[in-house]
C-alpha positions as CSV (number, residue, x, y, z in Angstrom):
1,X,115.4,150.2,101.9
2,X,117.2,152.2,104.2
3,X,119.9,150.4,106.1
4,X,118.1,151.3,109.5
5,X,115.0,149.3,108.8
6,X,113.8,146.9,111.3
7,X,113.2,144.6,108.4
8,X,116.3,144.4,106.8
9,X,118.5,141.2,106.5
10,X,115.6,139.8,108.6
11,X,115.7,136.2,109.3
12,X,112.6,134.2,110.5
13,X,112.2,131.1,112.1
14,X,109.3,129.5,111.3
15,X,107.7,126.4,113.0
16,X,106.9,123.3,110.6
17,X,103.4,121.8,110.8
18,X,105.1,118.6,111.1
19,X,108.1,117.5,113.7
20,X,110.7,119.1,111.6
21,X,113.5,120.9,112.8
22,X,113.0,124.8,112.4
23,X,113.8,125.8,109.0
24,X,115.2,130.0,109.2
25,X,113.8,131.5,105.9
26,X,115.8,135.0,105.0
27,X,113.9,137.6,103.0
28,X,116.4,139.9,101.0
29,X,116.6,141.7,97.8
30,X,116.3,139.2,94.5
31,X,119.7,138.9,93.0
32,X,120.3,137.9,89.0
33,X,121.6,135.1,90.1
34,X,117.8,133.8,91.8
35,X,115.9,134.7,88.3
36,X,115.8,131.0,87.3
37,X,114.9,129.6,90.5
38,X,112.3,132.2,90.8
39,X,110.8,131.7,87.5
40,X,110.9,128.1,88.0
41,X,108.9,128.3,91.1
42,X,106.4,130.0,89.7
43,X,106.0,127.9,87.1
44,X,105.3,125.4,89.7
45,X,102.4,127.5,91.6
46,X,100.7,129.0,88.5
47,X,99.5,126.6,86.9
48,X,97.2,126.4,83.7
49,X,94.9,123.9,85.4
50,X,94.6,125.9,88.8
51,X,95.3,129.5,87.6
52,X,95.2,129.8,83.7
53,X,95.2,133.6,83.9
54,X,98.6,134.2,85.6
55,X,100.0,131.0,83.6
56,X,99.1,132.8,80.8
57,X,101.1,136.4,81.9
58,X,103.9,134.3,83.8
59,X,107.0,133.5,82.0
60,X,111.1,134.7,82.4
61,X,110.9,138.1,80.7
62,X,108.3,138.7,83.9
63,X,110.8,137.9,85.6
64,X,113.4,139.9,84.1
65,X,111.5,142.9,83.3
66,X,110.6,143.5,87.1
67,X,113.6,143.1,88.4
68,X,115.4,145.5,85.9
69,X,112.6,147.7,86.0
70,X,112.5,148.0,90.3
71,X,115.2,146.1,91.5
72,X,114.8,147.1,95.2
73,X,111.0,146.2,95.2
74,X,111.7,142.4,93.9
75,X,111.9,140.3,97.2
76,X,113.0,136.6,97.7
77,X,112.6,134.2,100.7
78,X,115.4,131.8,101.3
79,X,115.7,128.7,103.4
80,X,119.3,126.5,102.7
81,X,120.4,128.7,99.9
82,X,117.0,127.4,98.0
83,X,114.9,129.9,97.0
84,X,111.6,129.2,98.6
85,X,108.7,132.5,97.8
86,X,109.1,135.6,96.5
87,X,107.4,139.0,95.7
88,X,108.1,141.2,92.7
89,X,106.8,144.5,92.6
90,X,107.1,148.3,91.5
91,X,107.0,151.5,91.9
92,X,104.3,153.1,89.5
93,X,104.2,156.7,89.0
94,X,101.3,158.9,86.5
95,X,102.5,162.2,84.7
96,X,101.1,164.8,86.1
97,X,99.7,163.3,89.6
98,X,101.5,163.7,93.1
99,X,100.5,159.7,93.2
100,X,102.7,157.3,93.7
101,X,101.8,153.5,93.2
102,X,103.2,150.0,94.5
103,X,102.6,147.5,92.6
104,X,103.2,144.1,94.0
105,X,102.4,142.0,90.7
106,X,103.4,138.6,92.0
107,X,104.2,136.4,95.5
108,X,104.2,133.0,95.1
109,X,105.8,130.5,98.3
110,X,107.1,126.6,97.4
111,X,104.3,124.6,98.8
112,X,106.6,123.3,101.5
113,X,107.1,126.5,102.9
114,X,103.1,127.9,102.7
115,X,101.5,128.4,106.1
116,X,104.6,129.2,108.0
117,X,104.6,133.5,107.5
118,X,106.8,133.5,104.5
119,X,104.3,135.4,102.4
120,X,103.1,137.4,105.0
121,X,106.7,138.3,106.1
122,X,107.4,139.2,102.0
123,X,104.3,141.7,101.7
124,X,105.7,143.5,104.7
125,X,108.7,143.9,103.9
126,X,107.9,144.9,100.4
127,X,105.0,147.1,101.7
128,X,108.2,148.7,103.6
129,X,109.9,149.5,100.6
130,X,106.8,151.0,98.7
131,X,106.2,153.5,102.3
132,X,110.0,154.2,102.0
133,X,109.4,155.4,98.7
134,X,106.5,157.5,99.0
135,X,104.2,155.0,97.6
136,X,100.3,156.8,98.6
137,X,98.5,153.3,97.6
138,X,99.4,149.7,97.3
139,X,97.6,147.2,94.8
140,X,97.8,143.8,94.2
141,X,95.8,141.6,91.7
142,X,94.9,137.9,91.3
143,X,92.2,136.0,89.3
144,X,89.1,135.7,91.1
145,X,89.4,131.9,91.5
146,X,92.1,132.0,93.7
147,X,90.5,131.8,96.8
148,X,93.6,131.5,99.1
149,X,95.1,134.5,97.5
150,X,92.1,136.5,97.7
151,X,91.9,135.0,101.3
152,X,94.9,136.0,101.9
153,X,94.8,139.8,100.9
154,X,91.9,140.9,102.5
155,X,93.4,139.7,105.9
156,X,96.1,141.9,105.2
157,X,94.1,145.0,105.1
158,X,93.8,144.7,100.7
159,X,90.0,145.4,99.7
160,X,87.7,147.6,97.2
161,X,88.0,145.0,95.0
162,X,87.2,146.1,91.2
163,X,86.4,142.8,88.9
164,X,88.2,143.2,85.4
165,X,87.2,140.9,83.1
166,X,89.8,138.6,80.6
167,X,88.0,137.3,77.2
168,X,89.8,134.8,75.3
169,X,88.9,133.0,71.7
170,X,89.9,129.4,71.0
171,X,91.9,130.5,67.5
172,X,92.4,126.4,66.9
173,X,88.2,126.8,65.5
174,X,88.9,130.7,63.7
175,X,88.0,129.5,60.0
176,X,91.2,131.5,58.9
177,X,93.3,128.9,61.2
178,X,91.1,126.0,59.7
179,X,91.9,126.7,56.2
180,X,95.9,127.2,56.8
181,X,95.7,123.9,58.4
182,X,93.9,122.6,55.5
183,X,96.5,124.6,53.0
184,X,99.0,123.2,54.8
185,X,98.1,119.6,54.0
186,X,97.5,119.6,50.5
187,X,100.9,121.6,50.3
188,X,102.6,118.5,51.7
189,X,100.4,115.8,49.4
């Protein structure tokens, strides 16, 4: 991001549904040092009850990998030094094609912190970044059962939405598992 841009080192003040004092919320680049908060936050929003197909693809290498891969499209929000939504991304490009992608892969804001612009304020800042770049297309994902991400997206302008469809076999009832188990126990008798 160019130092110039209206968006960075911004600072938002947000107003609190309850009677709070205003909380300012920073966006800025993700530092090393934020991988563990940021992982841990998301293990707190994706969870295998409410979202079992990003629980399943969410864990620290994510994390990692992203923000080794495209440092400067991996966003954090910050409110008191805490580390309170983010938005990872990249910059995807295909041999041979004057196309260039961005990828936002995953925004997730602390519970405390939803409704008040923070994930609004990280997908344009990081839709910033993918324009300063060159980026032709933006694309985001999200299992169809999220309703208030999908809800979210299209008011942004997202849409021709193309289902993809994740299978998944229960390899506790594969016979082959069955009879290890079964090995197993007559090994220990």
């Amino acid at each position: 991001m160019s130092e110039n841009s209206p968006l960075n080192g911004l600072v938002l003040n947000h107003r609190p549904r309850s009677r709070r004092a205003l909380v300012p919320v920073t966006i800025r680049e993700l530092a090393l040092e934020d991988i563990p908060s940021v992982f841990a936050l998301g293990q707190k929003l994706f969870t295998s009850e409410k979202l079992p197909t990003l629980y399943r693809a969410w864990d620290e290498d994510e994390v990692v990998r992203l923000y080794t891969t495209d440092r400067e499209t991996c966003l954090v929000a910050e409110a008191a030094g805490q580390v309170v939504g983010f938005a990872l991304g990249q910059i995807m490009e295909k041999p041979r094609s004057a196309w260039r992608y961005g990828w936002l892969e995953w925004l997730g804001v602390d519970r405390a912190f939803k409704r008040r612009g923070v994930a609004t304020r990280l997908l344009r800042q990081l839709t910033s970044r993918f324009i300063e770049r060159n980026a032709r297309i933006m694309l985001v994902d999200t299992d169809e059962r999220n309703k208030q991400a999908l809800a979210f997206f299209r008011k942004h302008g997202f849409g021709q939405e193309v289902r993809h469809i994740y299978l998944s076999q229960n390899l506790d009832d594969h016979p082959e598992a069955i009879a290890r188990r079964e090995d197993s126990k007559h090994a220990e008798d």
